[in-house]
MIKE-569600 format. One record per atom (N, C-alpha, C): x, y, z. Coordinates in steps of 0.001 Angstrom, whole numbers, plus 500000, padded with zeros to 6 digits. Each point is the difference from the previous one (the first is absolute). Layout:
residues N
XYZ ...
***
This chain:
residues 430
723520795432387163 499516500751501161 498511500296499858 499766500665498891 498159500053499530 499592498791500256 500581498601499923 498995498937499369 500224499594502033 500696500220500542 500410499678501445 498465500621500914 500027501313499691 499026501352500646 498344499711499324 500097499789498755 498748499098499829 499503498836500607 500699499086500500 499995498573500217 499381500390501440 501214500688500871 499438500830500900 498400500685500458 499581501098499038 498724500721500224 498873498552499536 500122498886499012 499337499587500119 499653499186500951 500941499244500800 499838499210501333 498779500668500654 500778501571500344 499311500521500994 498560500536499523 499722500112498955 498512500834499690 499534498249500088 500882498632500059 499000498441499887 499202500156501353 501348500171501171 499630499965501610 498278501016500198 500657501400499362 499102500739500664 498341499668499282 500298499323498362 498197499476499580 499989499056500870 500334498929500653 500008499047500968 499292500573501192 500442501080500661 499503500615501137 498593500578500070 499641500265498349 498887500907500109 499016499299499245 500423498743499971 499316498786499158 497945500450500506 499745499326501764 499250500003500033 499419501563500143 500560500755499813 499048501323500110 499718500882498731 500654499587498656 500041500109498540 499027499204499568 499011500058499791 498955499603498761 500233499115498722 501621501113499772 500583499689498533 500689498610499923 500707499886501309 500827498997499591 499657498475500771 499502499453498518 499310498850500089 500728498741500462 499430498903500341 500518498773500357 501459499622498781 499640500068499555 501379500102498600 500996500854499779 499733500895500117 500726501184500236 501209499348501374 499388500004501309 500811499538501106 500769498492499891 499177498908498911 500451499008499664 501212500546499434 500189500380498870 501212500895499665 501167500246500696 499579501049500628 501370500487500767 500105499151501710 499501498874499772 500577499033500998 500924499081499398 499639499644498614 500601499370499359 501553500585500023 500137501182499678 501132500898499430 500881500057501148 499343500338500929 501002500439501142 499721498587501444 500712499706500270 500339499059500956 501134499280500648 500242499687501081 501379499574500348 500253498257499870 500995499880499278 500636498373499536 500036499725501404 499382498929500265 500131499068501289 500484498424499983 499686499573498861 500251498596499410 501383499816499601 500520499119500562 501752499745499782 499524498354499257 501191499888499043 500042498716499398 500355498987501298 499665498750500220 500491499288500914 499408500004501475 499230501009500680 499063500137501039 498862499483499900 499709499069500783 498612499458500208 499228499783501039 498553500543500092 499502499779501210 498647498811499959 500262499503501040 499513498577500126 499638500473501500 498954498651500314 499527499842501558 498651498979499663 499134499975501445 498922499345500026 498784501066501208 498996499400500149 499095500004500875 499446498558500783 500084500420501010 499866498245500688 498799500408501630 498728499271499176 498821500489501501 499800498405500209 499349500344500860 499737498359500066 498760500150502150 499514498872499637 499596499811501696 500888498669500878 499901500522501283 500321498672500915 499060500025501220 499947498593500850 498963499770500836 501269499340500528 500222500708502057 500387499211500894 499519499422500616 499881499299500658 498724498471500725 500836500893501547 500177500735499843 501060500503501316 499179501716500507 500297500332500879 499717501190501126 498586500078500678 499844501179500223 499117500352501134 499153501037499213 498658500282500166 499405500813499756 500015501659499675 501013500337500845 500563501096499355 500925500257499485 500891498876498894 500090500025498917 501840499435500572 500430499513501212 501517500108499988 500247498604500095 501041499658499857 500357499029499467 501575500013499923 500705498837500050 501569499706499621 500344498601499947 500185499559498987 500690498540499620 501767500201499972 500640499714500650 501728499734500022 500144499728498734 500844501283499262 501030499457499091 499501500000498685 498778500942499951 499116500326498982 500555500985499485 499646500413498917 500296501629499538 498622500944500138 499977501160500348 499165500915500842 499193499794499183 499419500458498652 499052499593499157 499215499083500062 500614498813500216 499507498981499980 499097499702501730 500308500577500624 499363499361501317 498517501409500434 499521499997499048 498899501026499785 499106498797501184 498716500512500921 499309498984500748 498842499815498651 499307498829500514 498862499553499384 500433500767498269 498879500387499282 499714500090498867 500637501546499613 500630500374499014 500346501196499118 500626499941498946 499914501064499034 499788499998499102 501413500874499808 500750499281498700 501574501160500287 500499500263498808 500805501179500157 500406500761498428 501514499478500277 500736498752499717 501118499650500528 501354501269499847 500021500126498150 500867501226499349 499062499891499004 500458501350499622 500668500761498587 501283500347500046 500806499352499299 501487499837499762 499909500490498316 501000501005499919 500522500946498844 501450499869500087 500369499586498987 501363499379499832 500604501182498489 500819500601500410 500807500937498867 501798499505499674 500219499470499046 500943499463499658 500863500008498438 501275500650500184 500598500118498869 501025498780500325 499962498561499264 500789498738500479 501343499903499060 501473499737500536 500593500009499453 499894498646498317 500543500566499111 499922498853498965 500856499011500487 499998499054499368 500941498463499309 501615500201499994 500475501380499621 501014500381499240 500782499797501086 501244500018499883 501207500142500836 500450501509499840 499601500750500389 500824501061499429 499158501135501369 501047501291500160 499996500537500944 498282500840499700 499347499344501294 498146500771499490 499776500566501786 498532500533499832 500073500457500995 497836500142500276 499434499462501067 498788500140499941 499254500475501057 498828499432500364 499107500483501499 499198498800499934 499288500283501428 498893499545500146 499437500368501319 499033500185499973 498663500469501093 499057499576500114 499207499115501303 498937499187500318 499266501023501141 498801500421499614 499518500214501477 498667499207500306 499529499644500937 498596499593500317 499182500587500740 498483500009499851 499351500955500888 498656498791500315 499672499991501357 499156498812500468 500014499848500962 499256499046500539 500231499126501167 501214499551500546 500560498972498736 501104499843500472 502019500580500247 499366500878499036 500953501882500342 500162499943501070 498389500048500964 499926500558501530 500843499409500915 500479498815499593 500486498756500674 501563499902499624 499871500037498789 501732500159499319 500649501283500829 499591501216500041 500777501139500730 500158499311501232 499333499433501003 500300499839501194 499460498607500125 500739498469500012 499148498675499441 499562499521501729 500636500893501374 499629499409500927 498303500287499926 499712498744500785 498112500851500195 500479499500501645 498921501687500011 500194500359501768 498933499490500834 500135499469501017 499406499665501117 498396500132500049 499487499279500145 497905499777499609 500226500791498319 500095499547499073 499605500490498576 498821499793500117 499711501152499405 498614500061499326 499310500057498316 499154499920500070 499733500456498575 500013501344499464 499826500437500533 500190501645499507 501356500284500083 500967499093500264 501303500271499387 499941499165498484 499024500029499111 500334499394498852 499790500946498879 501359501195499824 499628500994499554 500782499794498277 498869500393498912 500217499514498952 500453501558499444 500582501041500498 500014501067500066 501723500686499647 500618499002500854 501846499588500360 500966500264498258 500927500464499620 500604499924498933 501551499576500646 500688499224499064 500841499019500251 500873500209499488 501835500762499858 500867499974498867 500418498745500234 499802499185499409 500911498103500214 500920500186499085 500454500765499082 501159500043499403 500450501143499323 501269500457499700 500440501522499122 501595500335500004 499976498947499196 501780500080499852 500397500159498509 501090500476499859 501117499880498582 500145498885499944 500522499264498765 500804499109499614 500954499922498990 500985499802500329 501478500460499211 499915498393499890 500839500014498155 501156498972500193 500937500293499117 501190499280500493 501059500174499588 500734498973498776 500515499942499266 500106499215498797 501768499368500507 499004499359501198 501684499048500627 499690498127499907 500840499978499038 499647498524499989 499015499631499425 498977499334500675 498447499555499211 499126500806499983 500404501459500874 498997501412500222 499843499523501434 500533500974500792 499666500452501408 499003501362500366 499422499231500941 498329500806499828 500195500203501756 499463501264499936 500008500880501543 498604500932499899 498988499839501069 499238500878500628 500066500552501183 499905501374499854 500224501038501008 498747500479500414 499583500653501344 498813499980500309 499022499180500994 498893499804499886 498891499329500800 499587498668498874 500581498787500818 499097498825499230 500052499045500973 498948499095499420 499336498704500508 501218498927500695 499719499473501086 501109498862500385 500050498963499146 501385499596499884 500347498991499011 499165498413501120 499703500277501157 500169498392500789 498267499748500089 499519499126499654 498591499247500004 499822499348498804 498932499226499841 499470499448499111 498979500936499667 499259500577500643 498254500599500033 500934501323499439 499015500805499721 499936501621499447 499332500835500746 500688501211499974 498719500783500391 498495500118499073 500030499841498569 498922499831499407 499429498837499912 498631500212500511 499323498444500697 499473499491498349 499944500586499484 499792499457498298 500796498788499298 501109500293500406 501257499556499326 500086498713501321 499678500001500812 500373498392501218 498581499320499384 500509498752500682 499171498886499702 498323500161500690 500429501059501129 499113499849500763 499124501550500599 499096499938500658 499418501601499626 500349500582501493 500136499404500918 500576500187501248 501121499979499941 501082500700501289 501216499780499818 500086499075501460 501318499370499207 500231498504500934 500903500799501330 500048499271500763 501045499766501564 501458500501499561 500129499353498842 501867500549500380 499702501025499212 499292500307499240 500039501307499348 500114501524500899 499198499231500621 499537501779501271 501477499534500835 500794499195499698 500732500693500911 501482499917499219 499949500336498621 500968500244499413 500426501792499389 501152500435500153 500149501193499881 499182500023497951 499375501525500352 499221500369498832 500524500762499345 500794501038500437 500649500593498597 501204501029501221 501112500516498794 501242500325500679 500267501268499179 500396501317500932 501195501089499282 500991499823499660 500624500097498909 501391499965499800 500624499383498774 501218499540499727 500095499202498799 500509498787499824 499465499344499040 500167498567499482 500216499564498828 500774499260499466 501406499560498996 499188498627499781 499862499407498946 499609499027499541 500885499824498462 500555498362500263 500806499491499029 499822498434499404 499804500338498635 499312498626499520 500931499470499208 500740498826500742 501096499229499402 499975499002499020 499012499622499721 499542498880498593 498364499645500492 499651499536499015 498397499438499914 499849499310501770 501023499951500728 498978498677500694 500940501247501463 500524500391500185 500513501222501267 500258501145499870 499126500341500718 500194501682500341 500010500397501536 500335501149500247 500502500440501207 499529501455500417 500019500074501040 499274501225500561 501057500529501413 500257501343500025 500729500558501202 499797501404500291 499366500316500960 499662501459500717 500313500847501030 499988500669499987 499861501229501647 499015500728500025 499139499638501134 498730501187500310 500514500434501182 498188500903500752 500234499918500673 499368499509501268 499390499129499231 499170498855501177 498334499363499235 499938499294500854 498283500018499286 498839500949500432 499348500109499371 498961500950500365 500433501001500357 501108500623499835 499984502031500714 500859500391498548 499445501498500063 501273500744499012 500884500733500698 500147499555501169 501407500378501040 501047498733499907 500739500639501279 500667498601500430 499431498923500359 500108498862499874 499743498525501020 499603499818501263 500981500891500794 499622500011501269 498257500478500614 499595499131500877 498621500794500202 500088501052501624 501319499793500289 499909500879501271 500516501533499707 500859500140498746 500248501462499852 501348500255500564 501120498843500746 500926499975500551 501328499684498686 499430499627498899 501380499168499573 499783500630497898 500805499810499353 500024500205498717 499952498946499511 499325498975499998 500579498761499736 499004499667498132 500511498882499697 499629499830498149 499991498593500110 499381499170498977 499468498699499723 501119499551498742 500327498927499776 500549499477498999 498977498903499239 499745500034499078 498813499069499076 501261499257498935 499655498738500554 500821498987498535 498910499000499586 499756499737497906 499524498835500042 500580498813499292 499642498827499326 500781499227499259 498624499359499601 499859499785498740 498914499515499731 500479498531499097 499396499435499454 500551498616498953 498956500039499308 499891499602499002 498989499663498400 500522498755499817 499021498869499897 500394498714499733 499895500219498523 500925499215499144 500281499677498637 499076500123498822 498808499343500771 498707500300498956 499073500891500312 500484501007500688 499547501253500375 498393499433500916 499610498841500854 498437499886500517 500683499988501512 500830500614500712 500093499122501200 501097501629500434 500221500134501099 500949501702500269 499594499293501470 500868500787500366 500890500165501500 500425500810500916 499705500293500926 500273501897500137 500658500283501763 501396500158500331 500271500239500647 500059501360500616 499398500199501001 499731501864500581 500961500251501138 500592501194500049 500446500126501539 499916501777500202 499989500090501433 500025501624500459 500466499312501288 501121501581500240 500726500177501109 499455501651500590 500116500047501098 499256501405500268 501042500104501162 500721501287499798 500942499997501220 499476500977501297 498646500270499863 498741499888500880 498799499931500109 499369499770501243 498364499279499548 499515500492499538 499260499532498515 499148500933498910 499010500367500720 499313501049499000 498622500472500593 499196499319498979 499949498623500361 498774499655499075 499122499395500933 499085500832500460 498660499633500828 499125499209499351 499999498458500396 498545499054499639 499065499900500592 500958500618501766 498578499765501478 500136501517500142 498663500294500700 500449501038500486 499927501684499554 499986500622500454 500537501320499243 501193500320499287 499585501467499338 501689500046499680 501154500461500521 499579499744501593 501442500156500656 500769498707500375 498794499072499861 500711498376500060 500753499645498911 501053499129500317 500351499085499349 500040498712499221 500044499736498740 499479498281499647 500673498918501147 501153500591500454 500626498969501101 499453499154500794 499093501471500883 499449499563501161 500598500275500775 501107500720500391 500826500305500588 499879501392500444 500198500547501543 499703501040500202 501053501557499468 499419500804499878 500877500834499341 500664500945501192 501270500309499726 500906500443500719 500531501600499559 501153500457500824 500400501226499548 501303499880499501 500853498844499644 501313500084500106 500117499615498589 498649499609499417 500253499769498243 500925498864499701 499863499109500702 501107498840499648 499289498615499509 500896498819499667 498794498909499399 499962499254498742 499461499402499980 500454499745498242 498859499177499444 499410499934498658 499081498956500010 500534498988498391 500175498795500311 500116499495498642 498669498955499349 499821499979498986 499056499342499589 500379499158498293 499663498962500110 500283498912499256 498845499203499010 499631500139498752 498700499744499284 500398499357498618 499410498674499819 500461498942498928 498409499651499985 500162500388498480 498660499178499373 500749499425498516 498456499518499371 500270499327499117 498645499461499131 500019499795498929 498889499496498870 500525499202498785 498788499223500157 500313498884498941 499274499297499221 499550500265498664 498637500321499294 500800497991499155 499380499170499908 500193498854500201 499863499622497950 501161499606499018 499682500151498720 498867499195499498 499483499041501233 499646498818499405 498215500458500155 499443501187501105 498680500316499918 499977501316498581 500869500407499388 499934501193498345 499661500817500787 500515500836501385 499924501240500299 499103500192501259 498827498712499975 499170500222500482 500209500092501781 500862499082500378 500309500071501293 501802500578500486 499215500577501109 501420500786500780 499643499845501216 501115499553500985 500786499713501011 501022501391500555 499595500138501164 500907501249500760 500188499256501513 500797500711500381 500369499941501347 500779501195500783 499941500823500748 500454501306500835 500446499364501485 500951500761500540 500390499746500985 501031500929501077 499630500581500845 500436501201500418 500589499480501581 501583500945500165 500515499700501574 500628501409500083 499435500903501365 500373500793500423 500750500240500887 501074501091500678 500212499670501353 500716501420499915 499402500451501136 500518501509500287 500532500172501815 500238500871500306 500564499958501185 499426501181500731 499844499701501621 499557501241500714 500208501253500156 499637501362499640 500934501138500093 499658501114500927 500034499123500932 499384501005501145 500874499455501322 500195500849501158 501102499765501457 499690499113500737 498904499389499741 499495498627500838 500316498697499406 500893499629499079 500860498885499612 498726499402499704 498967499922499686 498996499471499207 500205498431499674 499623498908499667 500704498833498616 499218500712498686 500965500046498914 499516499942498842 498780499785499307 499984500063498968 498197499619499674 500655499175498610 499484498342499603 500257499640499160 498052499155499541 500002500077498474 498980499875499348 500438498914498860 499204499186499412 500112499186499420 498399499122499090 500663499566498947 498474499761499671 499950498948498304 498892499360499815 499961499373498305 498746500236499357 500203499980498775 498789500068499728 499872499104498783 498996499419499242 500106499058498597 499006500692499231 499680500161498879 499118500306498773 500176498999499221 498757499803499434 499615499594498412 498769500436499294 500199499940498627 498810500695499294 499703498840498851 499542499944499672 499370498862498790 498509501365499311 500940500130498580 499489500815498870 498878499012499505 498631499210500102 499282499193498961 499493500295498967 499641501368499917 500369500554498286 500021501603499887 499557500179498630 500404501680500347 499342500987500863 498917499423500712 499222501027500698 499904499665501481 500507498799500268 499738499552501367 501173499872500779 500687500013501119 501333499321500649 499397499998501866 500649499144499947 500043499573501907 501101499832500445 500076501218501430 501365500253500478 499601499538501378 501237499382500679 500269499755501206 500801500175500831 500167500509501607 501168500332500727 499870499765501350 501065499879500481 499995499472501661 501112500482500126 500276500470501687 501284500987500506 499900499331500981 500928500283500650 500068499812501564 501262501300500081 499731500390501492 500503501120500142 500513499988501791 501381499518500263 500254500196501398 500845500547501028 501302499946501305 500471501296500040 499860499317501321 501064501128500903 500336500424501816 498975500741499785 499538500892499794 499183501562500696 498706499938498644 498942499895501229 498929500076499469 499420501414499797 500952501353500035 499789501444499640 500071499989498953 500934499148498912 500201499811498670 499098500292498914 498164499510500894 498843500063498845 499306500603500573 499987500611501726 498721500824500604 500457499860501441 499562501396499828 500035500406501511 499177499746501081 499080498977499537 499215499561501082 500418498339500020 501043499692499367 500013498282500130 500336499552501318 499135499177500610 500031499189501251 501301499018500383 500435499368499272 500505498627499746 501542500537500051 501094499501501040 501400499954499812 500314499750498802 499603498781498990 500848500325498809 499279499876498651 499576500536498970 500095500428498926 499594498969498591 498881499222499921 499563499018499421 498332499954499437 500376500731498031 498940499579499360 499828499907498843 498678499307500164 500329499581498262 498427500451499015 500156499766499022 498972500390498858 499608498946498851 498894499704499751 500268499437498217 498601501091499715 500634499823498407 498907501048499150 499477499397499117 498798499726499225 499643499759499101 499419500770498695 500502500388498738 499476501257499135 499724499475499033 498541500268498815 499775499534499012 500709501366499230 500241500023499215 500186500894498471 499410500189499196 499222501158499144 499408499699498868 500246501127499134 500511499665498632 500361500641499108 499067500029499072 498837501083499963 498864500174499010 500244500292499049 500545501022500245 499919501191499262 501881500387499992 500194500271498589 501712501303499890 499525500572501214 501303499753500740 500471501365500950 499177500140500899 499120498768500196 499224499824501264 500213499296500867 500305499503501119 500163499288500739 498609499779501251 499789498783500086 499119500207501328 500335498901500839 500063499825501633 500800498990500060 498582500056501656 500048498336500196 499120500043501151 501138498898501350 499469500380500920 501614499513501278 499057499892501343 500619499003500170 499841499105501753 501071500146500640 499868500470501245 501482500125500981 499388499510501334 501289499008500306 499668499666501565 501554499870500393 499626501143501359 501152500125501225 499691499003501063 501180500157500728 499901498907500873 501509500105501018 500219500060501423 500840499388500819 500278501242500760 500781500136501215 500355500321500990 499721501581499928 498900500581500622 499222501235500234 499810500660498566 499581498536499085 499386500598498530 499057501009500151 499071500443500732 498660500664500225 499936500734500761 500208501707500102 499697500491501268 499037500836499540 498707499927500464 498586500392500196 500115501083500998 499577501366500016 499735500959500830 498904500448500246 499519500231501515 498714500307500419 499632501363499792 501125500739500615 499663501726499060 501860500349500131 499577501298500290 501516500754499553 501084499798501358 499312499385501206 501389499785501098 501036499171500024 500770500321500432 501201498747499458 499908498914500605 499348499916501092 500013498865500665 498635498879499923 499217500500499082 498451499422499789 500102499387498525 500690498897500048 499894499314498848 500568498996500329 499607498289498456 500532498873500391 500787499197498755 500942499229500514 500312499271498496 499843498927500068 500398499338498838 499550498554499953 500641499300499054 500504498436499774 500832499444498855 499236500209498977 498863500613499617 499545499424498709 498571498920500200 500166499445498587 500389500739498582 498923501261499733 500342501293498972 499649500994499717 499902499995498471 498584500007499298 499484499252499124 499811501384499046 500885500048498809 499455500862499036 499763500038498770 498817500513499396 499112499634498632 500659501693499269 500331500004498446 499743501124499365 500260499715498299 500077501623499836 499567499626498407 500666501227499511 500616500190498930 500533501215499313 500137499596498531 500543501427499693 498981500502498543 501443501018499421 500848499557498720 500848501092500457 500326500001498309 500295501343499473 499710500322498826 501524500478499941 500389499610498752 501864500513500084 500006500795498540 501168500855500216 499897500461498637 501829500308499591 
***
C-alpha cells in the first residue's frame, strides 16, 4: 500500500514539474527530459503498422476556356483540371494490424484515409455541370477504408471483414500509385469504389479462392436505394484462378443490388451511375459483371505483363414513367515492359459504351454512349521509395469535349475529340 501511494504522489508531483516547467528557472531541459521519459502512455501494439505515401504531381489539358472550365466524358474530376495546374493528388495514411499466416482463430483492423484533391472527388466522384477549377480542392479528407477482420480457423482459415472497404470489382485502384497509370481509366470511374458491410473470403488451394458479401450498396453508408423508398442490400461474389506457375490470375467479379446504387459518376449526388431517373417508390435493381486478368509472360524474367479488364452493367428504371433500363459496357488492354531497374513503359486503351449517354455526363449530346482512351506513361525508379512517372492521354468519341462559355446551362459546346493530355507526378511512399 506505501509502495502503491508513493508510486502515486510521484506521478503527480512528475505532471505538476511538467506544468511549471516553463515558468521554473530550476527545471532544466533534462530535468523535463526525465519525467517525460518516466511517465507516458503505451501507444505501440506489437503487429500495427502505419504505412502510406504522398503523391503531387502537375497536369496540362489542351482542353477549356479561359476561365478555367472544362469537362472531358468519363474522366475522373481531378484529372479534367482546364489548361495547366499543379495538384496535391493524396496523402494516404494507412493504419493496419494484418492478420498472420496462421490458421488459428485471430482478429485485426485496418484504416485508410486520404486527404487531397482526389478525396474531393472520391466523397462525391460525380463532377457537376461547367466544373471548374476552383473545384480542385486539395483540402477534402477521405475514410476509403475502416473495418475489422476476423478469421475463423475453418478449413484453410476463413477470413471475414466487417465494416467500410474497397470494391472487390476493377483492375485499377483507388491508389493511382499502385495502377499502371497516373490517370484513372474509363471503366474505372465507373466501377463501384468501396462498400458498407461484410465480406467472407475463402482460399481453397494455391490456384482458387473465393469471395462472398452483403453491403449496402456502392458508395452510401445507408441502404442501396437512392430514392429513400426501399431497404434494399447488394450481394458481392468473386472467383479468382492462379495459374500453376503462379505469372498469369483470373478474376471473376459480380454485384447484385436489389436497388439502384447511389454511385454517382455523372452528375451530382442525387444522380445515379445508371442514368436513370430517380423515383419515389425505391424499386430497381442494378447488376454488374467485371473479369480481368494478367499475365507476366516466363519467357521476358518478369519483365513484361499483359492485362486485360472488362466491365457489363445493367440496371433498371426506378421511377413511374417505365423508363428502358440503362445498360453499360466496356474493354480495356494494358501492358508494361520493366527495361531495367529504374525505367518501365506502361500502356492502355478502353473503350467505354452503353443506351444512355447520362452514364458519363450530364451534358452528353449523342443518343448513345461511345468512348475511348489510350494512355501513354514513362516510370522512373530513382531513388528507394520514389517514384516519378511522366503520362500522355488522349480522349476521343461521341461528346468527348464539352467546353463552357461561362456558368449558363445553355452556353456551351461539345465535340468528338480528341482531348490531349500531358503530366507528370512525383510520389514518395513509405
Amino acid at each position: 500500500m506505501i509502495k502503491n501511494i508513493t508510486t502515486i504522489l510521484g506521478v503527480l508531483a512528475a505532471v505538476a514539474s511538467l506544468s511549471l516547467a516553463d515558468s521554473a528557472p530550476e527545471a532544466s531541459a533534462q530535468d523535463t527530459k526525465k519525467m517525460v521519459q518516466n511517465n507516458f502512455v503505451e501507444t505501440a501494439q506489437k503487429g500495427i503498422k502505419l504505412s502510406g505515401y504522398v503523391d503531387a504531381g502537375y497536369s496540362y489539358n489542351f482542353t477549356g476556356s479561359g476561365n478555367g472550365t472544362s469537362d472531358v466524358s468519363g474522366r475522373f474530376g481531378s484529372d479534367t483540371a482546364a489548361k495547366g495546374d499543379f495538384n496535391l493528388y493524396a496523402v494516404k495514411l494507412a493504419l493496419e494490424k494484418a492478420l498472420t499466416s496462421e490458421n488459428k482463430a485471430q482478429a485485426g483492423f485496418r484504416t485508410d484515409v486520404m486527404i487531397g484533391e482526389d478525396a474531393n472527388y472520391l466523397i462525391n466522384r460525380g463532377t457537376t455541370y461547367n466544373n471548374t477549377n476552383t473545384n480542385q480542392d486539395s483540402n477534402a479528407l477521405f475514410l476509403e477504408q475502416a473495418y475489422v477482420s476476423i478469421r475463423a480457423p475453418v478449413g484453410n482459415g476463413w477470413d471475414f471483414k466487417v465494416g467500410k472497404f474497397v470494391s472487390i470489382l476493377g483492375y485499377e485502384v483507388i491508389e493511382r500509385p499502385a495502377n499502371m497509370n497516373v490517370t484513372y481509366g474509363l471503366l474505372w470511374q465507373q466501377m463501384p469504389l468501396y462498400y458498407t458491410g461484410v465480406l467472407s473470403s475463402y482460399k481453397f488451394d494455391d490456384y482458387l479462392d473465393a469471395k462472398l458479401g452483403v453491403v449496402n450498396g456502392s458508395q452510401t453508408d445507408n441502404n442501396t436505394t437512392t430514392s429513400g423508398g426501399g431497404d434494399g442490400c447488394a450481394v458481392l461474389a468473386a472467383l479468382n484462378v492462379t495459374a500453376p506457375g503462379g505469372n498469369a490470375n483470373w478474376s471473376n467479379n459480380f454485384q447484385y443490388s436489389s436497388n439502384n446504387d447511389n454511385n454517382s459518376s455523372a452528375g451530382d449526388a442525387s444522380s445515379t451511375s445508371t442514368g436513370v431517373e430517380n423515383g419515389s417508390s425505391g424499386t430497381g435493381y442494378t447488376f454488374i459483371y467485371n473479369s480481368w486478368g494478367n499475365w507476366a509472360p516466363k519467357f521476358a524474367n518478369d519483365k513484361l505483363l499483359f492485362a486485360f479488364n472488362a466491365l457489363l452493367g445493367t440496371a433498371s428504371t426506378n421511377d413511374a414513367n417505365s423508363q428502358p433500363g440503362t445498360t453499360w459496357f466496356g474493354a480495356g488492354a494494358y501492358a508494361k515492359y520493366q527495361f531495367n531497374d529504374w525505367f518501365s513503359l506502361c500502356s492502355r486503351g478502353e473503350y467505354l459504351g452503353g443506351n444512355n449517354p447520362a452514364k458519363v455526363s450530364t451534358t452528353y449530346q449523342d443518343t448513345n454512349l461511345s468512348l475511348w482512351e489510350y494512355t501513354l506513361t514513362a516510370g522512373f525508379n530513382v531513388i528507394d521509395n520514389l517514384l516519378i512517372r511522366a503520362e500522355y492521354r488522349l480522349d476521343w468519341g461521341n461528346s468527348s469535349v464539352n467546353n463552357f462559355g461561362n456558368t449558363t446551362s445553355d452556353n456551351y459546346n461539345t465535340s468528338t475529340g480528341p482531348a490531349h493530355y500531358a503530366g507528370a507526378e512525383v510520389v514518395y511512399s513509405f
